[in-house]
N, C-alpha and C positions, 0 to 999 in steps of 0.2 A: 085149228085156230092159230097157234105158233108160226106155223108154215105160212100161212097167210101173213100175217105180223111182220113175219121177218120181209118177204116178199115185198111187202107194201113201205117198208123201211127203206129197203134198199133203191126200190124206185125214187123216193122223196131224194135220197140219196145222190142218185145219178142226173137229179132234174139239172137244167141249164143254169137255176140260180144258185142251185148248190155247189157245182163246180167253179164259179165264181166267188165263191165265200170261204169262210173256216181259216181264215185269217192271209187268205194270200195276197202278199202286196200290192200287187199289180191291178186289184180290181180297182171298178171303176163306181161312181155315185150313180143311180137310176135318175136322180133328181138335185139340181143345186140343194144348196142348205145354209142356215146362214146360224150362228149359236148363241144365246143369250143366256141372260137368269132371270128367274120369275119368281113371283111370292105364286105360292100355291100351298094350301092349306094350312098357310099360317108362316111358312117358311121358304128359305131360297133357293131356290132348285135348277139347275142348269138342265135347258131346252135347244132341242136343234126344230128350228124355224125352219117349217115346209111353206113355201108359196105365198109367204107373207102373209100366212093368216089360219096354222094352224102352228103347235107346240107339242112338241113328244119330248116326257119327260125323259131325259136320257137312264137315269137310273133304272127306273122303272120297268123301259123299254130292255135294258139290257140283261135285265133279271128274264124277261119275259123269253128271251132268246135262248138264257142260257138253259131254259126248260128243254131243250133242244139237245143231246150230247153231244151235237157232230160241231158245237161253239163250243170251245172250254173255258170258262169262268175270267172275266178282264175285272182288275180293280175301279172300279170306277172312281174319276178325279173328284175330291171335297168341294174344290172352287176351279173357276175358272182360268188361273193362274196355274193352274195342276195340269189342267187337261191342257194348255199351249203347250205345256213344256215337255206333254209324253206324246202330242199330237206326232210328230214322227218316231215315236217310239213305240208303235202298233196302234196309237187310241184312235188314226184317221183312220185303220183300217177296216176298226169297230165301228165307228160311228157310220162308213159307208155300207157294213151289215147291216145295221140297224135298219136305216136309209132304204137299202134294199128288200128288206123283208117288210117294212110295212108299205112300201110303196107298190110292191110286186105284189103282195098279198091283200094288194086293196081293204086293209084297216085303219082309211084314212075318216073314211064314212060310212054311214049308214048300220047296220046290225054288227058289222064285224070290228066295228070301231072301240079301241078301250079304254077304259077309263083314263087311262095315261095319257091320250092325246086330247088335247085341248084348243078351242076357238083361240088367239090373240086375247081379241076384247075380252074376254072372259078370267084373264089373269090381270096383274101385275105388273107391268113392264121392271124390272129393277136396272140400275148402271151393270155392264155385261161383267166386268172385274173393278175389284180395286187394283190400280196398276201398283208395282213398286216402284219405281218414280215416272213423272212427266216431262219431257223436256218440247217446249212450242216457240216455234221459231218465230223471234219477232220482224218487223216492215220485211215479208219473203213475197211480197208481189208488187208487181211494179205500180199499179195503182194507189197503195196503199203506201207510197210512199210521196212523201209532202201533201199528204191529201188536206190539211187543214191549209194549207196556201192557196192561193187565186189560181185559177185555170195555167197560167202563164208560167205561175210560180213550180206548180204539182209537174208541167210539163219537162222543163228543163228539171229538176229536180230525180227526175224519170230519165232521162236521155242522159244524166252525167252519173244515175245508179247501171243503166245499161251495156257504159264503156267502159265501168268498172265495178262488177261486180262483187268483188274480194271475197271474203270467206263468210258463212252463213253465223247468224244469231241467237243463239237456243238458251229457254232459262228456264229454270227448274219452278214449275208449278206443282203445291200444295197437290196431296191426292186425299187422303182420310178427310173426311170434312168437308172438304171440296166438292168430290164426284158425287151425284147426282142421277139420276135416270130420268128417262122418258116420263114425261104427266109430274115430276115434282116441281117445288115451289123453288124459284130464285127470290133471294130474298135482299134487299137493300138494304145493308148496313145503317142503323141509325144515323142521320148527317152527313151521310153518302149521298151525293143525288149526280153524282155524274158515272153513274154506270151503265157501261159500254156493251156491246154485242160483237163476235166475231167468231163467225162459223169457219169450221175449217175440218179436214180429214186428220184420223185419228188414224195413224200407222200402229197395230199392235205390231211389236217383239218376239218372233217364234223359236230365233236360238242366238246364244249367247255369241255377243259381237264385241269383238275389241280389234280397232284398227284393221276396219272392213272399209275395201277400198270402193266406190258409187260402182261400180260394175260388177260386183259380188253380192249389194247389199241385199236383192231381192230373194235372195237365196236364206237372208233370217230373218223376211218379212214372214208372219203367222197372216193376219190379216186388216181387215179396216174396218172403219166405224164412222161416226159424226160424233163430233164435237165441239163445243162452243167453249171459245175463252173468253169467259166475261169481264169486263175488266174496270177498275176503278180508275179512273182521271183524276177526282180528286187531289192527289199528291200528298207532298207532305207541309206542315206547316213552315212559312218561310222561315222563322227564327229558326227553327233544328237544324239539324246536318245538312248541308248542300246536295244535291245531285236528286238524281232518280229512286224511287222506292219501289223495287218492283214485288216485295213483298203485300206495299200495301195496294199496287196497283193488281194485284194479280191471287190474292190468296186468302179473300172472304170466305166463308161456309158458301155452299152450295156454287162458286163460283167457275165449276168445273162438270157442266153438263157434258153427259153420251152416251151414248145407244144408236137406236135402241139394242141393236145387238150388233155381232162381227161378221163382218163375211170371209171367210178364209179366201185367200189370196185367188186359189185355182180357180173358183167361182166370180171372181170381180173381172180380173183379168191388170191392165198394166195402168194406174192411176193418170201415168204421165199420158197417156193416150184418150184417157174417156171420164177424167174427172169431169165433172160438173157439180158444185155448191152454190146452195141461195141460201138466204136469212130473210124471213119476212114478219114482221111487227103490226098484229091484228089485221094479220093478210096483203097489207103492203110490202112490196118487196124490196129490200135496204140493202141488199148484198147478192149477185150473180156472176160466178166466175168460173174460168178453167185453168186448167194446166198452163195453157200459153202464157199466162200472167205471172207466174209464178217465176222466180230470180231464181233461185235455186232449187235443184228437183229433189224428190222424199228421198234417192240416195243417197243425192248429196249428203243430206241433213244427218242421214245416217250414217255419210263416212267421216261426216265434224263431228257429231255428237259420240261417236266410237271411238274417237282419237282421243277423246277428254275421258270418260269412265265407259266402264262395259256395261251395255247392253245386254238385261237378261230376258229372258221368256216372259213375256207379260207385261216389260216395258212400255212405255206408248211414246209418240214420236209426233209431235200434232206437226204440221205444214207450213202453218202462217194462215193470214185471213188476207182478201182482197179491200179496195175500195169500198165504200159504202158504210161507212163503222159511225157511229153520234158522233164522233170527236170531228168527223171530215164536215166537209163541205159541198163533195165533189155532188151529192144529189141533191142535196139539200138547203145548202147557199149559206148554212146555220148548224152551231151546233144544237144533237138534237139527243138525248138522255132517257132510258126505260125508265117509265114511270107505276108505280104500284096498280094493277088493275089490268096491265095489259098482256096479250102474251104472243111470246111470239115462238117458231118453228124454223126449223133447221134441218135441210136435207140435202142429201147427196144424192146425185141417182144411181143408181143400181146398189145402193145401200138401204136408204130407208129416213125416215126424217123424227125428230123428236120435239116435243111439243112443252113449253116449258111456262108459267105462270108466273110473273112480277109480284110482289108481294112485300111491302115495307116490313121495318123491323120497331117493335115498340122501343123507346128510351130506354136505356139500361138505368139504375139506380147505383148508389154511392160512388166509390171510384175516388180517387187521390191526385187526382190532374196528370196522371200519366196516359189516360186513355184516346186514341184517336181521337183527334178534335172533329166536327162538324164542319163538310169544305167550306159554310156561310159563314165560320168563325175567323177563314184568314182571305179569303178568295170571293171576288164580287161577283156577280151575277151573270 
């Protein structure tokens, strides 16, 4: 019986997928993969996304492997934040075992399928990380710039951004509070009613960049995602400080949707080549753009944004948003504002799209006259 054992060991041993495995760098995925977090049984759990519409708990999965001796034991990362930042420090290598042993061992369906892998619909979708900071680049497509002016006005407006394009515009947007996932509630600020939409690509952070020049930058891109910067119009009231408020424009609760999850770089391929974003509002479509619109490219962004502070693993890096936003005109003829009840969807292609619910905010109680006014209390209609 030994003899046997051993025998039959050493065949699994010498199979074609084993020789590919057991941590050597060079292998390759059987299957793209894309990674999220999910609530599953009550709690957050980081998922690598097969085909768009199953979930393999990675923990799980990796225990399951390591019942295996010829895997020796990987820490598995707490968050998602963990797992960019060791993704080239062997965890891609794991993850594409993983990958390879349930997809080659066909336990994706039916009797051999385990309980660790799971339907999509059947979880949770969660925001994929909390990043540690956001920096989203503001007017970065050429539409989107003078969009609230006349035809005439947006055009030349465009053609004198064209011949001079100068340096890119990046501000640091709220994340705790903020971020948000697939299927939650955007919620409108009490006396807020000019808030905004503007879908755009989420560039994650895969290693630490300071004074990374645009032709290097793809080299500490991790991967991408969807993202919406929501954003308040409202302003500030005229008597306060002069100028712009981009904290109140920009840095409500929930005003920082994305997901549903990342697709790691290798798997998207080059944004500047095959981006495509829409934003549609109870199915109508208010936002459609590509790459070509875009003033300055994601590494650009990322050789401005690395000249000012460093960029760590889990950073995120949004794009900018096209034409089509309420505040324009350009489809609309009007301004036109999310209202409580509606919802609207956000997608990238070959990423994935997330689905997000308008929802007002009841009146807050007491307060000492320092709290955000109502934009009907300085600003007409």
């Amino acid at each position: 019986m030994r003899v046997i054992a051993v025998v039959a060991a050493l065949a699994v041993l010498g199979s074609p997928m084993r020789a590919a495995a057991q941590g050597d760098p060079s292998i390759s995925s059987a299957e793209p993969f894309k990674l999220g977090t999910f609530e599953i049984a009550g709690e957050p759990r980081i998922g690598i996304v097969l085909r768009d519409a199953l979930v393999v708990e990675l923990a799980a999965a990796n225990r399951a492997l390591e019942r295996d001796p010829a895997y020796p034991p990987v820490p598995m990362p707490p968050t998602m934040v963990d797992l960019i930042g060791r993704y080239e420090y062997g965890m891609r290598t794991r993850l594409y075992e993983i990958v390879n042993s349930v997809v080659r061992g066909s336990r994706l369906t039916g009797a051999q399928r385990p309980p660790w892998v799971h339907d999509v619909k059947s979880v949770d979708i969660l925001a994929p990380l909390m990043p540690g900071k956001m920096l989203n680049a503001a007017v970065n497509f050429y539409t989107h710039v003078g969009e609230t002016g006349t035809a005439e006005e947006q055009k030349k407006a465009e053609a004198e951004r064209r011949a001079k394009r100068g340096v890119p515009y990046l501000f640091i947007k709220p994340t705790r509070g903020a971020v948000v996932g697939d299927g939650d509630n955007v919620v409108i600020p009490h006396g807020r009613d000019r808030v905004d939409w503007e879908v755009e690509l989420g560039i994650v952070i895969g290693r630490a960049a300071k004074y990374v020049p645009a032709d290097k930058a793809a080299e500490h891109i991790f991967g991408y995602m969807v993202t919406v910067d929501v954003s308040d119009r409202g302003g500030r009231p005229p008597d306060s400080r002069p100028g712009s408020d981009w904290f109140v424009g920009k840095g409500h609760d929930t005003f920082a949707p994305m997901g549903p999850w990342i697709v790691p770089k290798e798997f998207y391929g080059d944004p500047m080549k095959r981006l495509r974003q829409t934003l549609t509002i109870d199915g109508k479509v208010m936002q459609e753009a590509g790459a070509s619109d875009m003033i300055h490219s994601i590494y650009e962004l990322i050789e401005y944004g690395s000249s000012i502070i460093t960029l760590y693993p889990g950073d995120v890096v949004n794009n900018g948003t096209s034409g089509g936003t309420g505040m324009g005109q350009a489809y609309r003829g009007a301004e036109r504002f999310l209202k409580p009840g509606e919802t609207f969807t956000a997608s990238i292609d070959g990423i994935g799209s997330i689905t997000m619910n308008v929802v007002g905010e009841p009146a807050p109680a007491g307060g000492t006259g320092s709290r955000l006014p109502a934009v009907s209390s300085y600003r007409k209609q």
